[in-house]
N, C-alpha and C positions, 0 to 999 in steps of 0.2 A: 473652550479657549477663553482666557482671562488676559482679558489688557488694559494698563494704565495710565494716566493722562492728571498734569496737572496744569490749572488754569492760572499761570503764573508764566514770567520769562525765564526762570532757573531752567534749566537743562531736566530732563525727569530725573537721569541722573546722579546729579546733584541733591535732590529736595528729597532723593529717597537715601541716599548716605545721610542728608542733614536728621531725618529723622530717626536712622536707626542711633545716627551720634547722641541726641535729643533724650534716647527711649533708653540708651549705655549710663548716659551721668545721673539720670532719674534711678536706676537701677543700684550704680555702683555708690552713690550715696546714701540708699537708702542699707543696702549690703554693708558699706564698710562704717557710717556713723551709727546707723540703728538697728545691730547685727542681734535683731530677737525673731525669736519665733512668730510672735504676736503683732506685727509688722509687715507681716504677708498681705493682709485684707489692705491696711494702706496703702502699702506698695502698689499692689495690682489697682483699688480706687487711680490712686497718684498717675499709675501708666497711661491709666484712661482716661484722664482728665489734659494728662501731655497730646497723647495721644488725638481728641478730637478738635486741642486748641491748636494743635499743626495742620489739622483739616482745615480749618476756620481759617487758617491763617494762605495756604496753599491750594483749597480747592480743590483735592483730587475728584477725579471720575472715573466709574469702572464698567466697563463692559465685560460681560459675561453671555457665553451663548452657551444653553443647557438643550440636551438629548431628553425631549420628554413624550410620552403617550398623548395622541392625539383624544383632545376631548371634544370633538365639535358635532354633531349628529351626522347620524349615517343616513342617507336617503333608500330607500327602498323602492324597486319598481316591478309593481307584479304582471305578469301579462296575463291579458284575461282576454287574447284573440281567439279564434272557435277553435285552431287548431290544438288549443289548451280544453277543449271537453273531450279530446280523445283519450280513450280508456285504455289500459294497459292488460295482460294474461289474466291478472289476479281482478279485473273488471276494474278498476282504481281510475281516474282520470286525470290528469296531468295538473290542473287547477289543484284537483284536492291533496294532490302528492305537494305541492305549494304550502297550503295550509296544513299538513302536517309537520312538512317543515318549518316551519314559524311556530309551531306550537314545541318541537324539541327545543328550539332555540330559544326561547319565550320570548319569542318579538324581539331580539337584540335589545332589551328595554334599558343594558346598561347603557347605551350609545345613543339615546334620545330617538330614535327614527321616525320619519320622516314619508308616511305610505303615498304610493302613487300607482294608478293602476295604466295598464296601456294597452292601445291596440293598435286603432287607427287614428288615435286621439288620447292625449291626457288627460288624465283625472284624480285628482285629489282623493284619500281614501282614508277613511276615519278607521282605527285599529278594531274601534266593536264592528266594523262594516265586513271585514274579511271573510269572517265566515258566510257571508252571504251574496260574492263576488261571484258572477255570470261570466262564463269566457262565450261574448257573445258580440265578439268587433271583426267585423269582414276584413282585417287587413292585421298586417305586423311590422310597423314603421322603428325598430327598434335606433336607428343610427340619428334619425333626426330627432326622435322626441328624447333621446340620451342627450343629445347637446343642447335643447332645449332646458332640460331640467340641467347641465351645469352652468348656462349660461345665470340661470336666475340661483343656483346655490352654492357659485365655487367658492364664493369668501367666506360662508357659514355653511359645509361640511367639511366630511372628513374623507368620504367617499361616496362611490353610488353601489350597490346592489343587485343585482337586476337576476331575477327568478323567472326563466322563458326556456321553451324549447328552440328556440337560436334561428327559425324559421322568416327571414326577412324577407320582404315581401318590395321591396326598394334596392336598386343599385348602387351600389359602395366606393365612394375613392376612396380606400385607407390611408393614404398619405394624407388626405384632405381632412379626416377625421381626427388622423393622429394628432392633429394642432391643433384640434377642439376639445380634447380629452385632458383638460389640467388638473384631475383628483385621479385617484386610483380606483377603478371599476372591478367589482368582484361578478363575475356570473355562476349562477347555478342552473346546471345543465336537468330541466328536465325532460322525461321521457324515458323510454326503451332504446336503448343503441338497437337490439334485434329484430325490432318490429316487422313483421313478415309484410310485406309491400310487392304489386306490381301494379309501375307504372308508367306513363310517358313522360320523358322531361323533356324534351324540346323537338320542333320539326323544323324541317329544311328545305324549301324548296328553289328552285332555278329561275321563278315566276319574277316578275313578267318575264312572257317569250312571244316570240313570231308566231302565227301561222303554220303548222306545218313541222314546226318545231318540239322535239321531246320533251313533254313533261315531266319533271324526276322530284320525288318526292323522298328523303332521308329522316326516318325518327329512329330516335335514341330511347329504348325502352332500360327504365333501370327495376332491377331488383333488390327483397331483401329475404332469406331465409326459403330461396328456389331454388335453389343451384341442380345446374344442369336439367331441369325441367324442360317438359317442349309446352310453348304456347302459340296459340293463333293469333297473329295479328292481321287488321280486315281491314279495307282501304274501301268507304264507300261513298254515292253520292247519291242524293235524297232517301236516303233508307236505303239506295239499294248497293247489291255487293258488289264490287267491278275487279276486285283481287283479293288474296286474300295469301300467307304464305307461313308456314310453322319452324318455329326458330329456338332453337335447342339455347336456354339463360345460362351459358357459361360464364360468366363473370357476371360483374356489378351490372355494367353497362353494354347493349347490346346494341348495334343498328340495322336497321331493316330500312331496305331500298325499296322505292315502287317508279313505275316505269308508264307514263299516259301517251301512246304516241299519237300524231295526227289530229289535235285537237282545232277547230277551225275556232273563230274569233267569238269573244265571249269571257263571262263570269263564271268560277265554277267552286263551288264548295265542295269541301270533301271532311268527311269525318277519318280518324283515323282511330281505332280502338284497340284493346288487346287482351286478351281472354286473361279472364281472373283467377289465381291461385287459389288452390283447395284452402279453405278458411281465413281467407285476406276478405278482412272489414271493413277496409276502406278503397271504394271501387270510385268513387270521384275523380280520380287522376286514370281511370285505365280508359278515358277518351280525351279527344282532341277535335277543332275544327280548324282547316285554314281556307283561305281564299286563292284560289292561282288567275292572272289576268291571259289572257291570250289577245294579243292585240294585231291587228294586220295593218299596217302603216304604208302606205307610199314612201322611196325614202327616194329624198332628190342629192341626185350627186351631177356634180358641173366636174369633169371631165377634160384637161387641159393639155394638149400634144403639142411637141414642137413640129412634128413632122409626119407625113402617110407613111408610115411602118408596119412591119406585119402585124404588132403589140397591140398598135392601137384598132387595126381592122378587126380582129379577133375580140379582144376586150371593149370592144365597142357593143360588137354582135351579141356579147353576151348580155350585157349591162342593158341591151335595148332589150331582148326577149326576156326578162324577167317582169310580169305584170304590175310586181310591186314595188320598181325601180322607176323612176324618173329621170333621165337622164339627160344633162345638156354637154354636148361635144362641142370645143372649140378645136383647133388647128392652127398652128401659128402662121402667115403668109408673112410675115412682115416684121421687123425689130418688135414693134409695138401694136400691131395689129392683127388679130387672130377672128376666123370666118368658121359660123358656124356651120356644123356640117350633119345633117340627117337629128333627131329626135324631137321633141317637144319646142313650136317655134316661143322662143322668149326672147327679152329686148335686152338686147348685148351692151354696156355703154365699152366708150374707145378703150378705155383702162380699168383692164378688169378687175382689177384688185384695189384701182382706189379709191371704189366705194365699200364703204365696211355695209351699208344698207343692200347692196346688189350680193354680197356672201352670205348674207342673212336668209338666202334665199334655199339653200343649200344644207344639206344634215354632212356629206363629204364634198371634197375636193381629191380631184387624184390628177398628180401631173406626172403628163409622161418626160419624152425626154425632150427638157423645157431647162434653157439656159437664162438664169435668173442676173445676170449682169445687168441686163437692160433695164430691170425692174428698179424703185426708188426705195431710201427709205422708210418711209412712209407707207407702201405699196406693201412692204414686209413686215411692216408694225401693222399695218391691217389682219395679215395672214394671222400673223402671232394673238392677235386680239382674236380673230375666227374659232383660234384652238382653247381660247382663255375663256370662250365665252359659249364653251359648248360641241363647237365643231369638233371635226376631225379631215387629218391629211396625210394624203400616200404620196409615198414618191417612188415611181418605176425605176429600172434601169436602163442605163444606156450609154449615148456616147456624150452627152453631158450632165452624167449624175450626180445632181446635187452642187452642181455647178454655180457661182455665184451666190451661196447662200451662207460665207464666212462673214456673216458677219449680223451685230448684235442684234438685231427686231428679232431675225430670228432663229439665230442658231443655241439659242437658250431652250426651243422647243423639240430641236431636234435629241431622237435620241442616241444619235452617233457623234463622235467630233470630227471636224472636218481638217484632212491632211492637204487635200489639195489634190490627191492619187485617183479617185477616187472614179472619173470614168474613163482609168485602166480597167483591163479584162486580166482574166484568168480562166481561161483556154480549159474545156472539159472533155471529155463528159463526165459530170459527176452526179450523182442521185442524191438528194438532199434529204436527211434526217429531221426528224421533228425532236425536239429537246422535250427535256424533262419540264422544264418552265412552262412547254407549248404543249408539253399532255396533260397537262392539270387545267389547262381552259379546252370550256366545252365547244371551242373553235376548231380544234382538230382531235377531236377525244376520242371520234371512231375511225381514225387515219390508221391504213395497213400500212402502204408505204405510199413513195410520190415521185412521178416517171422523173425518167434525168433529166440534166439543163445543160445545153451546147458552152454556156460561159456563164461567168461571174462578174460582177463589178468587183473593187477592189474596197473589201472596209474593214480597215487596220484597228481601231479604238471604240468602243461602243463605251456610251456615258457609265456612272453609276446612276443606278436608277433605271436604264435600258435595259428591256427583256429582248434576248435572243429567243425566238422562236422555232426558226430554223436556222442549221448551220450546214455544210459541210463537213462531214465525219472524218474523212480523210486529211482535212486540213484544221489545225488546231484554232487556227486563227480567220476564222472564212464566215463568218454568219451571213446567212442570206435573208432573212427577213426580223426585220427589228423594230419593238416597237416602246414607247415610255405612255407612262397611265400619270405620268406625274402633277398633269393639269387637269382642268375638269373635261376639256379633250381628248384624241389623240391623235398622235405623230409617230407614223409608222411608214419603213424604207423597204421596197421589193428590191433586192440589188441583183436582177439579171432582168434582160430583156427576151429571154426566149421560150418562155411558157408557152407561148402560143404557138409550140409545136408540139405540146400533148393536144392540142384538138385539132392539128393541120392532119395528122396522120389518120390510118386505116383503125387504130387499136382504137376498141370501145373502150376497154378500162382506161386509156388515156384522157379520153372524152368527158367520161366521165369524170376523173380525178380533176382535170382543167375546170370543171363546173364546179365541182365540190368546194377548189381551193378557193375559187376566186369567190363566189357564194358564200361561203365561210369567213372570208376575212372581214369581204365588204358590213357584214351583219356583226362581228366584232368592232370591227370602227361607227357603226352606230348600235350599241345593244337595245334593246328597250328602253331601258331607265334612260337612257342617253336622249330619244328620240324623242321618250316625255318630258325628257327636262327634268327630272325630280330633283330638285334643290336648291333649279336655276332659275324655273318662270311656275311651277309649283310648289311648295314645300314636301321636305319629307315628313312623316307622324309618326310621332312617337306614342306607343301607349305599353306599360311596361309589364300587364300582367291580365291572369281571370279574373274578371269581377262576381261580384254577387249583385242577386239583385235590391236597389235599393240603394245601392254602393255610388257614392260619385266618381266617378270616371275620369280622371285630369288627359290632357288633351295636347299633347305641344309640337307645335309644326316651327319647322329648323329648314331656312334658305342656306345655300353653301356662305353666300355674298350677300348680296343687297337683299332686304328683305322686300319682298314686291304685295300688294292690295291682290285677293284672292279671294272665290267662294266656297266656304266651307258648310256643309250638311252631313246627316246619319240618313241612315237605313237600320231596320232593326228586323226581329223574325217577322213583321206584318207586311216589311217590302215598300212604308211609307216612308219619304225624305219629311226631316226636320233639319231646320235650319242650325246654325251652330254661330252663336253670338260670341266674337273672338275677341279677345284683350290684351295686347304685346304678346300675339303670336301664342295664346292660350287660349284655353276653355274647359271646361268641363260641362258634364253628361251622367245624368241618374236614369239609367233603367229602370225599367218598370214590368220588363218578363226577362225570362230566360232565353237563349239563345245568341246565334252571330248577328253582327253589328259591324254595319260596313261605311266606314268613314271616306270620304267624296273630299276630294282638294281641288276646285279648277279655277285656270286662270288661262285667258289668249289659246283657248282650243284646246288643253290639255287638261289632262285630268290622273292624280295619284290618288291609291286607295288602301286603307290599312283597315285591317279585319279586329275583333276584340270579341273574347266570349266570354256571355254572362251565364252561370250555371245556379247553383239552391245555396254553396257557401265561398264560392270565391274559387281565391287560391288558398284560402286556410288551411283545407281538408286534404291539398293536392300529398301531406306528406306527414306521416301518423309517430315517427320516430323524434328524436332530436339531434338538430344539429352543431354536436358539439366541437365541433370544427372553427364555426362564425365566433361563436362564443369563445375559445381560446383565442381567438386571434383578437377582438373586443379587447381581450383584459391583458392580453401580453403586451399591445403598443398603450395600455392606459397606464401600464408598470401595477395592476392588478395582478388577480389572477383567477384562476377557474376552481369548481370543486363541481362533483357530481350531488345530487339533491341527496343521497344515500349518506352524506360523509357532514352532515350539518355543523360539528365540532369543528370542520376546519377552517370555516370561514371565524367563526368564535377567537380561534388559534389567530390569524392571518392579522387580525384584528388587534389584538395584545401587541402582535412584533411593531406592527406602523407606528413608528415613532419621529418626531417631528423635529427642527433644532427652533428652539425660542431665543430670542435677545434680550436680556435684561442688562438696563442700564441706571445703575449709582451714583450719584454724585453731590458733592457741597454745592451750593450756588450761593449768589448772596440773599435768594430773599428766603432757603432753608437755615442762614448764617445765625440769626437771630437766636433758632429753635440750638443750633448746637451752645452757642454759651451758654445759654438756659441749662443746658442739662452738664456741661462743666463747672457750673455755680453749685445745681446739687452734688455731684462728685468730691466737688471739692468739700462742700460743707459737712455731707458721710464722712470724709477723709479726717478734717480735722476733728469731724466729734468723736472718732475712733483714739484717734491719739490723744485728746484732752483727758479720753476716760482713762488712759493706760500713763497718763503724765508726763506724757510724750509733745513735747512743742517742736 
């Protein structure tokens, strides 16, 4: 695009009719008084000499923005992490498939480049040094040390390069990246796409759990170049074997379930491995170690009735015969005064709820049926802080359900809206269904079914965000137990009062189901992690991968909220605590063997613990193919692109097309003013010696 500009008040316009007028009567003079041949060189001199003294005179300026080839150096980045000395059918090794490509290409030596090697670390790399590059870095940080290298060479290149099997070894925002990526990124994909592989990619456990509680273990075996094979996978603990189950690799990815039941309190490690494919060379990833906790907790629930009901005699009785319950019964006698009645004696103050320090006391709260009118509000910004800050609250039903509680402290936590209907009935008998929402938690996962209910409270609206557990099947609109996870709490509503007639009657399976349900809930409204606090009065840990040994370790413990002073130490395969010197909720940790490594978080009696294994190369080895997946996606949001190591021309190709738009800007000024008469003096002076020779004045 071309545009013009003159430094004058005339109109452009104007200045540019004035000069084609200007360039007409120089012309048509020279045409109609000196109509010779030999008049042409003065003529076009003469145009030229009008012509730069109208510049001189007007000023113009021009811009110009030209489509040219980018000339700036290409950056280069070769990875040289361990999972680059793996070797391919033909025995070849991923590094050297590297340097043969650089050798077709002859080092892009028209584009200046720019060597850098990477692993866990960057490194400057001199072009005679290549052939002598180790892929010998425990890690593959490709996203951070890329914006590393453009943050220090996006004004002086053209692009980056990057020569890897796409193996990241770091977690990715792409969105976050894509705003760091302002050159265009070319990857070459090395590797085998078919590399014959079996391995494990991730496990799953339910851990922490209760006492008594099933241990469930889920890994994901992936393959490559197995199909439909059968392999063993072994589930063991200290060497030894405790299951073990053979599973026909019908696809990519495979899962296999394991089942620990009745585990009493305690640490327990377990390996999890999977029998090796006939000629797979990389057997580093076909184990696994994790940690499962089993913890047995006292768990104190304060207990709040408005009245002696069958509900509360019954769920009282149960709540008391559980060993690992702690239970304080109130009963209301009075607007404001409620008298404690049978379990552990503790100091009542008049108003229960408005000490937030006397609910601290407490892992739940369950009110029965308790007319909340009386209460302040204050009294219900405590409750609402109870749930904000850990706890959890049930509410029964009855003949005032949910009574008094419209309004703000704390109907923000509830997760029903309140109509106002709500301790109406609805007349049964009906048998209640467990939802789809309520068989995907392990609260009621081995539920057959669940005796009937004489009646229903009435609840019209459940929030968004409110999980229906159970409903009424017959009635579209009936949920009987509802609960929201939306806080770091929870707030969950039983809407009928008459369960406690599956264990008034004669039937055992009743009896039974009555203990089940209510033993199931109580342990969902405080799960483990709940009970330890992990996030509230411990942090959670993060560590994000296998180390090697000799690898530093990074370390970072994340509070939901306020971040709290905590003690942090390791455990390693020797079974000895080393302290762990922490820095804004950081640290890091260099092993020094092989094996599990058990990280310690405590703070006020609790205590979180996150496992991390050190093996002979990390995670580098865990995976012998390339991932040309990461890699396309790298170079699509960087407006790059990909090629395979095979295709070295196309990046060559890719290279030629990038072309860039430049600004070039022209123009007279007054301190160039000078320079132009100067060269209209000689014009002129050519011009007249032309003519003096031809006799021409």
């Amino acid at each position: 695009m071309l545009r013009i500009n003159f430094n004058c008040p005339a109109p452009t316009t104007v200045v540019i009719l004035f000069f084609a007028a200007v360039i007409f009567v120089t012309t048509l003079a020279y045409t109609r008084l000196l109509p010779r041949k030999r008049m042409r060189m003065p003529l076009f001199l003469h145009l030229i000499a009008v012509f730069l003294l109208m510049c001189a005179i007007f000023q113009p300026e021009l811009s110009l923005h030209i489509k040219t080839a980018i000339k700036k150096p290409i950056v280069v980045m070769i990875d040289n992490s361990l999972s680059m000395s793996t070797k391919d059918k033909s025995g070849i090794s991923k590094i050297d498939r590297v340097r043969e490509f650089l050798a077709k290409t002859r080092y892009l030596k028209k584009y200046r480049p720019i060597f850098y090697s990477f692993g866990s670390e960057l490194k400057t790399l001199a072009q005679k040094d290549i052939p002598f590059l180790k892929a010998d870095q425990h890690a593959t940080k490709i996203a951070s040390l890329l914006s590393d290298i453009i943050k220090t060479h996006s004004n002086n290149c053209s692009g980056v390069v990057i020569l890897s099997d796409g193996y990241e070894t770091q977690y990715i925002l792409w969105e976050e990246m894509k705003n760091k990526l302002t050159v265009p990124v070319y990857t070459i994909g090395i590797g085998e796409e078919s590399a014959k592989d079996i391995g494990i990619a991730t496990v799953i456990t339910n851990s922490p759990i209760y006492e008594g509680e099933v241990l469930k273990i889920s890994s994901i075996i992936t393959q490559k170049g197995y199909d439909n094979e059968n392999v063993v996978v072994s589930l063991k603990e200290n060497k030894k074997l405790i299951q073990g189950k053979t599973i026909n690799l019908a696809s990519n990815f495979n899962r296999v379930d394991f089942e620990i039941p009745s585990l009493s309190q305690g640490d327990y490690v377990y390996e999890i491995s999977v029998q090796p494919g006939i000629g797979e060379s990389n057997l580093e990833n076909n184990h696994c170690f994790l940690l499962a906790r089993v913890i047995s907790p006292t768990i104190h629930i304060l207990y709040v009735e408005g009245n002696l009901r069958w509900e509360y005699k019954f769920l009282k009785r149960f709540l008391e015969s559980d060993r690992k319950i702690e239970t304080c019964s109130l009963v209301r006698i009075g607007e404001s005064t409620f008298q404690q009645i049978g379990g552990k004696t503790i100091d009542i103050p008049p108003d229960i709820l408005g000490s937030e320090k006397f609910l601290q006391n407490f892992n739940i709260i369950i009110f029965g049926d308790i007319d909340f009118s009386s209460f302040s509000e204050k009294d219900l910004e405590n409750l609402r802080n109870f749930v904000e800050k850990n706890g959890s609250i049930l509410f029964l039903g009855g003949e005032n359900f949910l009574k008094g509680l419209n309004r703000t402290p704390i109907k923000e936590i509830l997760p029903v809206n309140i109509t106002g209907n709500e301790a109406s009935f609805i007349q049964g008998p009906f048998r209640p269904s467990i939802t789809e929402e309520g068989k995907n938690l392990t609260v009621f996962e081995d539920f057959q079914s669940l005796p009937v209910l004489d009646r229903l409270n009435v609840l019209n609206s459940v929030k968004p965000g409110g999980i229906v557990l159970i409903d009424n099947p017959v009635s579209n609109n009936a949920p009987i137990v509802v609960t929201t996870t939306a806080f770091t709490g929870r707030c969950a509503v039983v809407a009928t009062d008459s369960t406690w007639k599956w264990y008034y009657g004669s039937n055992e399976q009743e009896k039974t189901a009555y203990e089940k349900f209510w033993g199931r809930i109580i342990r969902f409204l405080c799960k483990p992690e709940d009970y330890l606090k992990i996030g509230d009065i411990v942090p959670e840990i993060f560590v994000d991968r296998i180390y090697a040994k000799g690898e530093k370790v990074d370390i970072k413990f994340v509070f939901k909220n306020q971040n709290k002073h905590f003690k942090a130490y390791i455990t390693g395969p020797d079974n000895l605590p080393a302290d762990l010197n922490i820095s804004q909720d950081t640290c890091s940790f260099v092993p020094d063997r092989e094996g599990i490594y058990i990280i310690c978080a405590e703070n006020e009696g609790k205590i979180n613990k996150k496992e991390f294994v050190v093996t002979k190369h990390g995670s580098e080895t865990e995976n012998i193919g390339k991932d040309d997946i990461y890699l396309k996606k790298l170079a699509e949001i960087s407006d790059g692109e990909y090629f395979p190591v095979e295709n070295p021309e196309g990046l060559v190709n890719a290279l030629k097309l990038r072309r860039t738009t430049i600004n070039t800007r022209l123009a007279v000024t007054d301190t160039s003013e000078k320079y132009v008469v100067f060269i209209i003096f000689l014009v002129l002076s050519v011009c007249w010696f032309l003519r003096r020779r031809h006799n021409i004045l």
